[in-house]
C-alpha positions in Angstrom: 87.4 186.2 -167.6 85.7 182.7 -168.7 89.0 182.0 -170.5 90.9 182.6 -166.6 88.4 180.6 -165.2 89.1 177.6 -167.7 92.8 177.6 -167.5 92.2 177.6 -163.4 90.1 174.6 -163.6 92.0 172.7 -165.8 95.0 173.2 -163.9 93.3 172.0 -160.6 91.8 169.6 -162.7 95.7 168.3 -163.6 96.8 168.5 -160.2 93.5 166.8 -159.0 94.6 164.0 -161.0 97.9 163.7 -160.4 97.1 162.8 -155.9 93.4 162.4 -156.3 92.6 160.5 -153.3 90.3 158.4 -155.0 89.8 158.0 -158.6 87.8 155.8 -160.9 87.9 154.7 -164.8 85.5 152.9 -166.7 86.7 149.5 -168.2 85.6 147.5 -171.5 84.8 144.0 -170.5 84.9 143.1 -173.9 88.9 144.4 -174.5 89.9 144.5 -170.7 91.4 147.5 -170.9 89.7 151.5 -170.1 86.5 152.2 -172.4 87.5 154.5 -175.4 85.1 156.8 -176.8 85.6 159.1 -180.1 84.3 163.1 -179.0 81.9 163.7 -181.7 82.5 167.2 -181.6 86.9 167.1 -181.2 86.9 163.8 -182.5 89.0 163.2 -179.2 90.0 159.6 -178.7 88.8 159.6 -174.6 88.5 157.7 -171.6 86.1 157.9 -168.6 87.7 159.1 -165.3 85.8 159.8 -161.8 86.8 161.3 -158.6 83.3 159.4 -157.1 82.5 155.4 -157.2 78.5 156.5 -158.0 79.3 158.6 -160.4 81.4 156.2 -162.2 78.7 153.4 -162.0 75.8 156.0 -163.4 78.1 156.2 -166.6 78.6 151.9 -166.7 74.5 152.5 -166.3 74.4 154.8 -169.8 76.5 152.4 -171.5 74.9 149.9 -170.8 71.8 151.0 -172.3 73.4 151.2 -175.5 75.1 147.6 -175.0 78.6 148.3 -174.0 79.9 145.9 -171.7 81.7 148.3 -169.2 82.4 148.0 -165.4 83.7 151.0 -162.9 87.0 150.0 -160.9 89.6 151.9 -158.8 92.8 153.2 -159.4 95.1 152.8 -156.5 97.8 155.7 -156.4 100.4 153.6 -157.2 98.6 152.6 -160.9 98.3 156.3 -161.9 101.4 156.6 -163.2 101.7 153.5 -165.6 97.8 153.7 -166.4 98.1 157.2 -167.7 101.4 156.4 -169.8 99.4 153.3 -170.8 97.0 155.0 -172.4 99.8 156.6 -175.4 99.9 152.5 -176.5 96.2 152.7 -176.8 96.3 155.6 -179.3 94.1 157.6 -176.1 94.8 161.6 -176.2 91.8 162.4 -174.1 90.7 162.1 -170.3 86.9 162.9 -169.9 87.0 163.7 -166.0 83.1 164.0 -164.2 81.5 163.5 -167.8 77.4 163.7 -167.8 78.6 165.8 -164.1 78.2 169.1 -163.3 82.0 169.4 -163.1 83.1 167.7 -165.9 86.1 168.6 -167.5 88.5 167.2 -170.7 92.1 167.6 -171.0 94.9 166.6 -172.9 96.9 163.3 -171.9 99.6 165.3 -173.3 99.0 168.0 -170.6 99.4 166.0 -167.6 102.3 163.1 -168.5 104.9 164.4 -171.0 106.5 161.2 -172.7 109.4 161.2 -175.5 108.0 160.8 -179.1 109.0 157.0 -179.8 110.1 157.8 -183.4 112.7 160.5 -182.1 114.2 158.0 -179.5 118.0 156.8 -180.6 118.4 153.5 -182.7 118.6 150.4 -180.8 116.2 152.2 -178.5 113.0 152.9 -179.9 109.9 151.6 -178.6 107.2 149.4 -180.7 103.9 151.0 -180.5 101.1 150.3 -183.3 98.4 153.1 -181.6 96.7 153.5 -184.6 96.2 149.9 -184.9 95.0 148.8 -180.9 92.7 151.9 -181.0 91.4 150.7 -184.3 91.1 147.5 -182.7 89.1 148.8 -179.6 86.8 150.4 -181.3 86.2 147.5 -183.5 86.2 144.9 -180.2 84.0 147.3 -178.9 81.5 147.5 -181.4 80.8 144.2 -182.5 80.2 143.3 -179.0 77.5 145.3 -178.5 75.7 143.6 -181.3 74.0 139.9 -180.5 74.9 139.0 -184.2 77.5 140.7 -185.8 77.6 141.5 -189.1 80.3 143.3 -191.6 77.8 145.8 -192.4 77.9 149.7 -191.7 80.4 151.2 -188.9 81.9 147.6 -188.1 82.9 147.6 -191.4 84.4 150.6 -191.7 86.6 149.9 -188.5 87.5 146.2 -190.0 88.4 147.7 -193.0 90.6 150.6 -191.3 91.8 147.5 -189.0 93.2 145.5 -192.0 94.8 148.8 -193.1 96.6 149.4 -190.3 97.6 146.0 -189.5 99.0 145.6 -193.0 101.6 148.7 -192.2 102.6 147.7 -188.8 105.7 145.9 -186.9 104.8 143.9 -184.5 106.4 141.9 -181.6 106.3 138.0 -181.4 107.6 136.4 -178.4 110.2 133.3 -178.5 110.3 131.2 -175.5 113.5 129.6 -173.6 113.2 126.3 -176.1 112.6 128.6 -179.4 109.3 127.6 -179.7 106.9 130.1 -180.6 104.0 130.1 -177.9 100.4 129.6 -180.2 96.8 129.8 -178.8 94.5 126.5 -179.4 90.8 127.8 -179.4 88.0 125.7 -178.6 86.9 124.7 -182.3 90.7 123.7 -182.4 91.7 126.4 -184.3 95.1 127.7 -184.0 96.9 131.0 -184.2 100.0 132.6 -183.3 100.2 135.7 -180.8 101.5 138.9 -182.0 101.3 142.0 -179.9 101.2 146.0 -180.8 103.5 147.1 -177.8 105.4 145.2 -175.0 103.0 146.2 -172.1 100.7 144.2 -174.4 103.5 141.2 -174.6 104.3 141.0 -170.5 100.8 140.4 -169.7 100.3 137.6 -172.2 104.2 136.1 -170.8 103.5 137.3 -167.0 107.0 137.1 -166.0 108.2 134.5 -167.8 111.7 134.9 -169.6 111.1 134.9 -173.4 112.9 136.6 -176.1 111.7 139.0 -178.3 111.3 139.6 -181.9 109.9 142.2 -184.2 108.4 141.7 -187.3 106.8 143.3 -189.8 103.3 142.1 -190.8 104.1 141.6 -194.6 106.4 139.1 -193.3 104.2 137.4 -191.2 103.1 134.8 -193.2 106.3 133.6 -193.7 106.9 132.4 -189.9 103.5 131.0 -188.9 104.4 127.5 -187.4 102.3 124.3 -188.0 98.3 124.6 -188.7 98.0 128.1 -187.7 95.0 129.5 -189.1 96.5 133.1 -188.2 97.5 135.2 -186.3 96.2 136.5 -182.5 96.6 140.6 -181.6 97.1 141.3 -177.2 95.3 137.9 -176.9 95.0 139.3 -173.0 93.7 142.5 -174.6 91.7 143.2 -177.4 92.0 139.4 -178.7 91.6 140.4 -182.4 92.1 136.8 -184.3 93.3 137.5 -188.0 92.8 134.6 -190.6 96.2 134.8 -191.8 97.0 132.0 -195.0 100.7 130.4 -194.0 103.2 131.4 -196.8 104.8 127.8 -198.1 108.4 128.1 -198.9 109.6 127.8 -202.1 112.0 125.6 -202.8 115.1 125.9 -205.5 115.1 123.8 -208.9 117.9 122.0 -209.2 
C-alpha cells in the first residue's frame, strides 16, 4: 500500500516538474550555478527545487547558517528543459523537491529527462563532459567559501586532492579565437592563466556568442600549450573559477 502510494507521488511529482507553474532552485553564489549537496544517507549528488518562492528562501535561510552563500531564483518554463539536462555536466543525479517540507520528495534526474550515454554516442560525435571533475569542483568552490580563511586541512583537502585526481585524467576543451590567439584571464595581482572548460555549455558562457574554434585537449598535455607568462590554467572561469598553478612545459630543442 505505502509502496502504491510512493510510486503515485513520485509520478505526480515527475509530471509536477515537467509544467510546474512556478518553480524555484537554489543557487551557489560562490560557483553560479544550482547548490549541490551529497545525501548522507544515498550519498545522492542533489539539488534544491521548490514549487513555493518562501519555501525556497527558508532553505537559502538554513544555509546560510552554516555559511553557504546561496540565493533562491525562478525558473521560467522555457529554462526547464536545458537546466535539467544541465545538471548531467554537473555530475547532479538528484532533485531534492519541498526538502525540510512536509511534501518533500527525491527522484532520479534519470527518471524525468532521459539523455544518451556520451560514451555510447558515434565517433566524431561524442560530447566532452568531465562530471566527475565540475562536481568535485563544486563541492570544493563550495567549501572553501564558507570558511573566512581557508586552509588545506580536513574535508577541503580531501576534495583538492580528489580535484587534482580528476583533473589529471580528464580532456578538456580550450577555445581558439578568429586570430588563433588563445583568449587568457589577467587577474588582479597580474597573474595569468589560460581558460579550459569541462563541457561546452561551460565554454559558450565564457565566449557568449562569439565565433571561436574549438579544441580538446587532454590535461597531461597541457602544459605543453600554455602561451606566455601563464601561471596556469583557469576551469568554467564563469562557473566554478577553479585556478590551477600549472608550471609551462619548455620545449626541447634538438642537438645538432
Amino acid at each position: 500500500m505505502s509502496d502504491n502510494n510512493t510510486t503515485v507521488t513520485k509520478q505526480e511529482t515527475l509530471a509536477a516538474l515537467r509544467n510546474p507553474g512556478e518553480l524555484y532552485v537554489v543557487m551557489s553564489a560562490v560557483t553560479k550555478l544550482p547548490f549541490v549537496k551529497c545525501d548522507e544517507d544515498t550519498f545522492d549528488d542533489e539539488v534544491f527545487l521548490y514549487y513555493r518562492a518562501e519555501d525556497a528562501k527558508e532553505k537559502v535561510k538554513e544555509l546560510s547558517e552554516q555559511k553557504y552563500l546561496t540565493a533562491a531564483a525562478k525558473l521560467d518554463e522555457k529554462q526547464l528543459l536545458p537546466f535539467y539536462t544541465g545538471l548531467y555536466t554537473m555530475g547532479v543525479n538528484c532533485l531534492a523537491v519541498n526538502c525540510g517540507t512536509d511534501t518533500q520528495i527525491s527522484v532520479q534526474l534519470s527518471d524525468l529527462v532521459v539523455r544518451k550515454n556520451p560514451d555510447e554516442l558515434p565517433e566524431g560525435k561524442k560530447l566532452i563532459e568531465n562530471p566527475a571533475l565540475h562536481l568535485t569542483a563544486i563541492y570544493f568552490m563550495q567549501e572553501m567559501r564558507r570558511q573566512e580563511n581557508p586552509q588545506p586541512v580536513g574535508e577541503l583537502k580531501d576534495l583538492q586532492e580528489e580535484l587534482l585526481a580528476h583533473y589529471s585524467r580528464s580532456s578538456l576543451i580550450i577555445a581558439v579565437q578568429e586570430d588563433r590567439q588563445v583568449p587568457v584571464l589577467k587577474l588582479k595581482n597580474g597573474d595569468i592563466y589560460q581558460p579550459v572548460f569541462t563541457d561546452l555549455l561551460e565554454m559558450q558562457k565564457f565566449t557568449k556568442g562569439k565565433k571561436v574554434r574549438t579544441s580538446v585537449i587532454a590535461a597531461e598535455k597541457i602544459p605543453d600549450i600554455l602561451v606566455g607568462e601563464t601561471k596556469g590554467v583557469v576551469i568554467n572561469p564563469m562557473g566554478v573559477n577553479v585556478q590551477l598553478n600549472v608550471a609551462r612545459r619548455k620545449k626541447q630543442t634538438a642537438d645538432a
